[in-house]
Every structure is written in C-alpha cells, then in structure tokens.
BAKOLPA-327380 format. One record per residue (C-alpha): x negated, y negated, z. Coordinates in Angstrom, 2 decimals, padded with zeros to 5 digits. Layout:
N
+---------+---------+---------+
:      c1 :      c2 :      c3 :
+---------+---------+---------+
:       X :       Y :       Z :
...
+---------+---------+---------+
END
This chain:
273
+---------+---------+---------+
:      c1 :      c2 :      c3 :
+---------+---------+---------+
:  051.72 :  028.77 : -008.41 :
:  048.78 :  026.73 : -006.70 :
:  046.27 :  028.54 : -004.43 :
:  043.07 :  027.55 : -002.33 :
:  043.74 :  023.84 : -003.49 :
:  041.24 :  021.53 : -003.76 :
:  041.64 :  017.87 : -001.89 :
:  042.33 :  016.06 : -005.06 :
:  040.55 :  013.43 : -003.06 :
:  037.42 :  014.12 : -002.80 :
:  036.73 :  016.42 : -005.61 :
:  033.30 :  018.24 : -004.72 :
:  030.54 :  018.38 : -007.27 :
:  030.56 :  021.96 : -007.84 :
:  033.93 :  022.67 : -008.00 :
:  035.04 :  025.22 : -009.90 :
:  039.12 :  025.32 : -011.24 :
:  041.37 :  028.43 : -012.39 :
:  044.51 :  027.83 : -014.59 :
:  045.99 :  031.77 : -015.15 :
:  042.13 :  033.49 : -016.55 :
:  040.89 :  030.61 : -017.98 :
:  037.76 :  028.35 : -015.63 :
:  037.10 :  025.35 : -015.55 :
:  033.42 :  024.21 : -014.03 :
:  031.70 :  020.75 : -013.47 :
:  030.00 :  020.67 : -016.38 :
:  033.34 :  020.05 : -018.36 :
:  034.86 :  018.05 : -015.87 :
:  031.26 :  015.65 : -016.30 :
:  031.61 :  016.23 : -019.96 :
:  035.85 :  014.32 : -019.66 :
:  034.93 :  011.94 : -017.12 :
:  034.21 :  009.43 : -019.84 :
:  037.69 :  009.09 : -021.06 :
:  039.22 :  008.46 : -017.75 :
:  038.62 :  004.97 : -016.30 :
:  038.34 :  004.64 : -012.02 :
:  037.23 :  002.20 : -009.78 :
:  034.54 :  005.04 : -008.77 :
:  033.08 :  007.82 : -010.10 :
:  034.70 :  010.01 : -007.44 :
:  038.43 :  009.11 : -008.65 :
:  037.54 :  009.15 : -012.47 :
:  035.91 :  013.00 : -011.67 :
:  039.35 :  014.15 : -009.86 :
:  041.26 :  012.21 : -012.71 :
:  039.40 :  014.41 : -015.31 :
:  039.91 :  017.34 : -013.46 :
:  043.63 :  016.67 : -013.31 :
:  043.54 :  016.06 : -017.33 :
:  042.09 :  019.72 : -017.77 :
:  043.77 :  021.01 : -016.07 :
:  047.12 :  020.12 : -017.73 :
:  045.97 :  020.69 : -021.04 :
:  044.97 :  024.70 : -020.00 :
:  048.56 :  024.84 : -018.03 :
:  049.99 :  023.54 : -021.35 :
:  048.02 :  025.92 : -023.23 :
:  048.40 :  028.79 : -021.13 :
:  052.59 :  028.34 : -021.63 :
:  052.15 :  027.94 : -025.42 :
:  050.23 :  031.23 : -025.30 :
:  053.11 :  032.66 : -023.18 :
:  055.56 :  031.54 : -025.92 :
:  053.81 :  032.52 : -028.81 :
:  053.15 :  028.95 : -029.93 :
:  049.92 :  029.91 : -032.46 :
:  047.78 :  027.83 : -034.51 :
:  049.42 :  025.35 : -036.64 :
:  050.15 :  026.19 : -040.27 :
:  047.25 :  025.20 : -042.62 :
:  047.09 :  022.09 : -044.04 :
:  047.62 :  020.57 : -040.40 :
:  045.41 :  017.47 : -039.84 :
:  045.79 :  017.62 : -035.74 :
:  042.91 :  020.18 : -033.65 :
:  044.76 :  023.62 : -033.21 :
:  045.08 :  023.15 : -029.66 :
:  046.66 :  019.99 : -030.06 :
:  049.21 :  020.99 : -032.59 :
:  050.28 :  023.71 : -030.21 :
:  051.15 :  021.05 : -027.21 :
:  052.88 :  019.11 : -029.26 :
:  055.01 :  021.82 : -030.65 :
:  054.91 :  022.99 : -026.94 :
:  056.73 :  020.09 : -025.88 :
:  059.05 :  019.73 : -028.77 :
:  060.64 :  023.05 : -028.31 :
:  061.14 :  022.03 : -024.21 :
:  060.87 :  019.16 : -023.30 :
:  064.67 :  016.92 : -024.17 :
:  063.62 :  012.93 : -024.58 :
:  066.80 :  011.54 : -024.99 :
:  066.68 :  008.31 : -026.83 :
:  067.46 :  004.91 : -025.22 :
:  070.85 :  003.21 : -025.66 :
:  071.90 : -000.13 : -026.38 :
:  073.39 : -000.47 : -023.09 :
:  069.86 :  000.15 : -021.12 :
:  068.19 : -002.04 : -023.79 :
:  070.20 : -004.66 : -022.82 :
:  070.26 : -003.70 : -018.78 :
:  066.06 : -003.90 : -019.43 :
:  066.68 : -007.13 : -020.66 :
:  068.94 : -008.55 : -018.63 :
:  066.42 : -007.33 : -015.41 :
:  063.15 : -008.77 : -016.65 :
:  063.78 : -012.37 : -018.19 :
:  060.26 : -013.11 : -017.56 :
:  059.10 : -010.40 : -020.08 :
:  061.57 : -011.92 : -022.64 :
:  059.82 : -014.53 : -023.90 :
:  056.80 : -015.62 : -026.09 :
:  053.69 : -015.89 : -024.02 :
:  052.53 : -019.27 : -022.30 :
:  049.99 : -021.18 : -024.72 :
:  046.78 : -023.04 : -022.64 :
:  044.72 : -025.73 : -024.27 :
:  041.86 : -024.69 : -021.85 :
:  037.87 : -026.02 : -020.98 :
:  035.61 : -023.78 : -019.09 :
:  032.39 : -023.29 : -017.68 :
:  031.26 : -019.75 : -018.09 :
:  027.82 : -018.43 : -014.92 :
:  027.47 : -015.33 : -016.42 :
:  026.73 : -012.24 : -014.35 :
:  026.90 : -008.17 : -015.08 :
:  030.02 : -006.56 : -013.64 :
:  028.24 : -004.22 : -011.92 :
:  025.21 : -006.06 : -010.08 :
:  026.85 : -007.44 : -006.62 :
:  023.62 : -009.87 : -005.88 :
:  023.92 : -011.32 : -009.27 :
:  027.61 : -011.77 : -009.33 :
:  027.31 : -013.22 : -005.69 :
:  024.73 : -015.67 : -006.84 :
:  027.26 : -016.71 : -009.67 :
:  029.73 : -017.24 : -007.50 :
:  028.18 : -019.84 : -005.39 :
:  026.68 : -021.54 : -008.31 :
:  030.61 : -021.86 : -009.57 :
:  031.78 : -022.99 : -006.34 :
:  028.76 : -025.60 : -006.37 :
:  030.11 : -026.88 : -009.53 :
:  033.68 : -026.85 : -008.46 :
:  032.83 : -028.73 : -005.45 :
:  031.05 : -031.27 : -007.73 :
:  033.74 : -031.80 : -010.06 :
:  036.74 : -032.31 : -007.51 :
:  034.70 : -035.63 : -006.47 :
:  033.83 : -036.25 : -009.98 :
:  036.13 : -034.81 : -012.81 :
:  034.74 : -036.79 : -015.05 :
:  031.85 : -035.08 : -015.53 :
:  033.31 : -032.06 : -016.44 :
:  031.58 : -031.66 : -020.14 :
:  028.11 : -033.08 : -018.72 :
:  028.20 : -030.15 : -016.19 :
:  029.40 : -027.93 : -018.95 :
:  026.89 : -028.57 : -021.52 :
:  024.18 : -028.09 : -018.74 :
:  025.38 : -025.24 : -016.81 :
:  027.92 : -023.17 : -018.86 :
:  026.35 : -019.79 : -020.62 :
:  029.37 : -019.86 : -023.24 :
:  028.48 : -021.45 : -026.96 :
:  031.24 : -023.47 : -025.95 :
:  029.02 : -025.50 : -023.95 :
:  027.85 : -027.08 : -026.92 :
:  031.29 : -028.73 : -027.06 :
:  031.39 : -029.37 : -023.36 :
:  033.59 : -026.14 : -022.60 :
:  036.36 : -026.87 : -025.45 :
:  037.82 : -023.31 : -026.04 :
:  040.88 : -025.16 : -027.60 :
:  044.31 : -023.59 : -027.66 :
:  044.27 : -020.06 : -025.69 :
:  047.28 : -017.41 : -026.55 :
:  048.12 : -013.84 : -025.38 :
:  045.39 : -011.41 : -026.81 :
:  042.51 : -014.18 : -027.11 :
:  040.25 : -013.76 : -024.17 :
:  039.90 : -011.28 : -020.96 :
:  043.33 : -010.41 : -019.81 :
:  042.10 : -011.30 : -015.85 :
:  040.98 : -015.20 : -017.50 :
:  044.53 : -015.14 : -019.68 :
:  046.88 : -014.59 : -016.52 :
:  044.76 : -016.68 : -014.09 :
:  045.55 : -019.53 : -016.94 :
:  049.08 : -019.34 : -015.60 :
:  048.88 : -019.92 : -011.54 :
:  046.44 : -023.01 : -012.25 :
:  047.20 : -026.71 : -012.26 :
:  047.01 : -028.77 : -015.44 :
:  044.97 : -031.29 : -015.69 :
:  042.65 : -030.73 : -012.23 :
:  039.64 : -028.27 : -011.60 :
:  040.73 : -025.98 : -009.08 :
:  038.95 : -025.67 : -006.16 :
:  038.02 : -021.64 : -007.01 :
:  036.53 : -020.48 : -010.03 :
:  038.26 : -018.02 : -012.07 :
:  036.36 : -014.15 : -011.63 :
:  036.12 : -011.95 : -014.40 :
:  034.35 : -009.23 : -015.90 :
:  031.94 : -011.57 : -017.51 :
:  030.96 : -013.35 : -014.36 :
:  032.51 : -016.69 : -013.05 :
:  034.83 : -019.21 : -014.89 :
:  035.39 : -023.20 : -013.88 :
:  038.58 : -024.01 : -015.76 :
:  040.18 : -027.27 : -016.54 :
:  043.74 : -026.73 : -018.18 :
:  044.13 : -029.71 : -020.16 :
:  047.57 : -028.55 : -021.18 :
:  050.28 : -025.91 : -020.58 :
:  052.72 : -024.91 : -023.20 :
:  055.23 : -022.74 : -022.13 :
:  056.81 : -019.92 : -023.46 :
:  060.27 : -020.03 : -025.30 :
:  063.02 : -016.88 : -024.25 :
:  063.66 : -014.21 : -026.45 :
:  066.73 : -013.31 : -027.65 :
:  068.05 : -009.47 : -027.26 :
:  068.17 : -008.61 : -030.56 :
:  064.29 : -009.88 : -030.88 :
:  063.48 : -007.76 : -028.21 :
:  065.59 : -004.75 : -028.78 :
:  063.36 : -002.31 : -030.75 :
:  060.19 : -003.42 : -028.37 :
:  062.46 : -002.53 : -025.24 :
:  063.67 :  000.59 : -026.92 :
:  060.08 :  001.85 : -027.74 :
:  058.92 :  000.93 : -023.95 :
:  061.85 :  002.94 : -022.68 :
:  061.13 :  005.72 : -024.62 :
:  057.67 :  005.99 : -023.87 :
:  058.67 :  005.84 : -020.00 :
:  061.36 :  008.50 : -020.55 :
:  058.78 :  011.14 : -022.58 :
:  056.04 :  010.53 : -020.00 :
:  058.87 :  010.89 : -017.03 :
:  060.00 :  013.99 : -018.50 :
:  056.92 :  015.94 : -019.69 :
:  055.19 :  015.22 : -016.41 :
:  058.46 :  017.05 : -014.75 :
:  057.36 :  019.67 : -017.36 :
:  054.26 :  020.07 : -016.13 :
:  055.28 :  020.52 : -012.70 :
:  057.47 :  023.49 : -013.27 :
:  055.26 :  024.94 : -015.27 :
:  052.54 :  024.78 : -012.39 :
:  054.96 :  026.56 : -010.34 :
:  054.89 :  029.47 : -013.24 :
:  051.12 :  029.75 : -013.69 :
:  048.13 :  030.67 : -011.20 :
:  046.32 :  027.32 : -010.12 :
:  043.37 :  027.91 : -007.79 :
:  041.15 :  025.03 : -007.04 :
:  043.54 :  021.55 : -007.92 :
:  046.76 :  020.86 : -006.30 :
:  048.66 :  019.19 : -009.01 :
:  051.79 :  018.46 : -006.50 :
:  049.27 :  016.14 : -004.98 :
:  048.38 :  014.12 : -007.88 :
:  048.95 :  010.50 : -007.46 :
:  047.43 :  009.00 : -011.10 :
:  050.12 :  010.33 : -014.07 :
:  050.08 :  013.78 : -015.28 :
:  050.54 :  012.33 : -018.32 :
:  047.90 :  009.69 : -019.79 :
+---------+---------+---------+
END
C-alpha cells in the first residue's frame, strides 16, 4: 500500500522514504545515485530512489517469508542471496519456445545478421561532453571543415593531418576497417545512414566531440540463419520474460507493504535494472 506519495518527478532533496519500518533518507539515495545513469541529476536521484526502494520491498517480503541468511559457504552478500531465493520461490519464468524463437526471428530480419563492416577516415575536434561553449565551438570548426571539403574532397588527409585531434591524423584520418564493438556506439550507427565515398555535409556528434567522416567503403552484413541465432534469441527472450515478470512481482508486492514517500505505480524507468 502507497501513502503520501512523492512526485516521482521531481524528487525533493530532503526526501525522506518508508518501505513497512524501514527509512530511507537522502544521504543513501546520494550515496546510489552513482549507479544509475540520467540525462540529469534530478532523474538519476528519483531512479535511485526507485532502486531502494525495491530492494527494501523485496527484503521486507523475504522477511515476511522467512527467507534468512544464506547457508555458509555462500559467495553472494546476505541480502542478495535472500532476493534471489525470494524470487525463485515466486516468481514462474517460463522458458522460451522454439516457436517464439523463430516468431522473434521471423519479426526482426534486420537483427539477424552480422553487423555492417566500414572502411572509415575521420577527423576528430575534440571537446568535453559536458562543456556546451566548447562543444559549440567544435561544432562550427567541423562544419568549417565540412564546408571546405565538399568543394575540395581532395584534401581530405591535408585537413586531417592539420586539424584532426585523433593519432590517426598522422595517417590523414585512416581508422581502417571499423566493426560492431570498435568505436563509440553513436560514431558506429551514424557509419550506417552516411554515403560512401562523399563527406557529408554534417559532422558526426559524439561523446568525444565532433567527427568529419569519409566512408571509403561499406560492407554489408550477411543474414543469419535461425539456428545461428536461436540460443542468442532464446537468452534475449528470457531476459525480457524474468524482467516482465519480477517487475509484476514487485507491483503486487507494493500493494502488500506500507510505502510512504515514492509512488512506485508511477514509475516510468524499469523496476527492474
């Protein structure tokens, strides 16, 4: 049962959270923000408010089914052991069949198939994620040198060997053959919207700062067959399943316990991370 909510919203500094006897202040919500990424600090506060509070609802049950510590020898935390056993004993994940497997597989044909292999130049104007002047300073710079380069192309390793902050200037922006997994995964699928062989007229923004990109060459990716992809499907369906079902869990069990200060029913980020 949830009383005197908080706006999960706007979570306010001081706020101070009841699951059944047990409190939970700022200080620990400060002390979990780190583990819970958000575009702001606001969101990643209410996101590790929602995190404690699940793990004292999940607690509070296991005390109220005389789930005690783990027997010794155990190498999870105590409190840790007891969710898990928690959820075992409730909680039915039923295990994916062949026939979803193959309905997956049949649904997402652009999943089902080795990843797109660039042979990619760049030129990398570095700027901090998290200075707006700098990265807007960047910015133009790139979009000086794309301008530049879609009269002359041809000076694309001049301009990288002079401008570009990447050791790959030294080769005039040669990062050879890119594949899934080699670079920043906002450069890897901007890689596949560009054209081949032209500088686009945008540079490419990522974390690192700004990225002018001439794809020399676009391999593409082969399709899968079913039975490549059946044990990867099967383990991303499960996964979806057991978060599906414990955060359905969760919610009934909020509807057992006392909950003052977080409404859990309006939780839009996963009850489960």
């Amino acid at each position: 049962m949830t009383e005197a909510t908080t706006d999960t919203g706007s979570l306010p500094p001081d706020v101070q959270i009841r699951v059944d006897n047990r409190i939970i202040n700022a200080s620990e919500i400060d002390r979990e923000v780190q583990y819970h990424s958000a575009p702001d600090l606001g969101e990643a506060r209410r996101r590790a408010a929602q995190a404690l509070v699940v793990r004292e609802l999940l607690l509070a049950e296991a005390d109220s089914q005389g789930i005690r510590d783990p027997e010794e020898g155990n190498i999870e935390a105590p409190d840790e052991a007891r969710i898990r056993v928690l959820i075992e004993r409730n909680v039915d994940i039923p295990e994916p069949g062949a026939a979803a497997c193959r309905r997956y597989y049949d649904a997402n044909p652009e999943r089902m198939r080795t990843s797109d292999q660039h042979e990619v130049s760049h030129i990398l104007i570095p700027a901090p994620a998290d200075d707006a002047e700098l990265r807007a300073e960047a910015r133009k710079v790139a979009q000086t040198l794309t301008a530049t380069l879609g009269k002359e192309p041809q000076r694309f390793q001049e301009l990288a060997r002079t401008h570009s902050s990447c050791p790959s200037s030294e080769v005039g922006g040669y990062l050879g053959l890119i594949v899934r997994g080699q670079t920043a995964p906002e450069f890897e699928k901007a890689l596949s919207r560009l054209p081949v062989e032209v500088v686009p007229d945008y540079p490419v923004e990522t974390r690192y700062g700004f990225h002018v990109v001439l794809i020399h060459a676009r391999h593409s990716g082969r399709p899968l067959t079913f039975e490549a992809c059946h044990e990867r499907i099967a383990d991303y369906l499960r996964e979806h399943v057991r978060r599906r079902a414990i955060s359905q869990y969760i919610r009934v069990l909020a509807a057992d316990h006392h909950i003052e200060g977080f409404d859990l029913d309006a939780a839009t980020s996963p009850l489960v991370q």
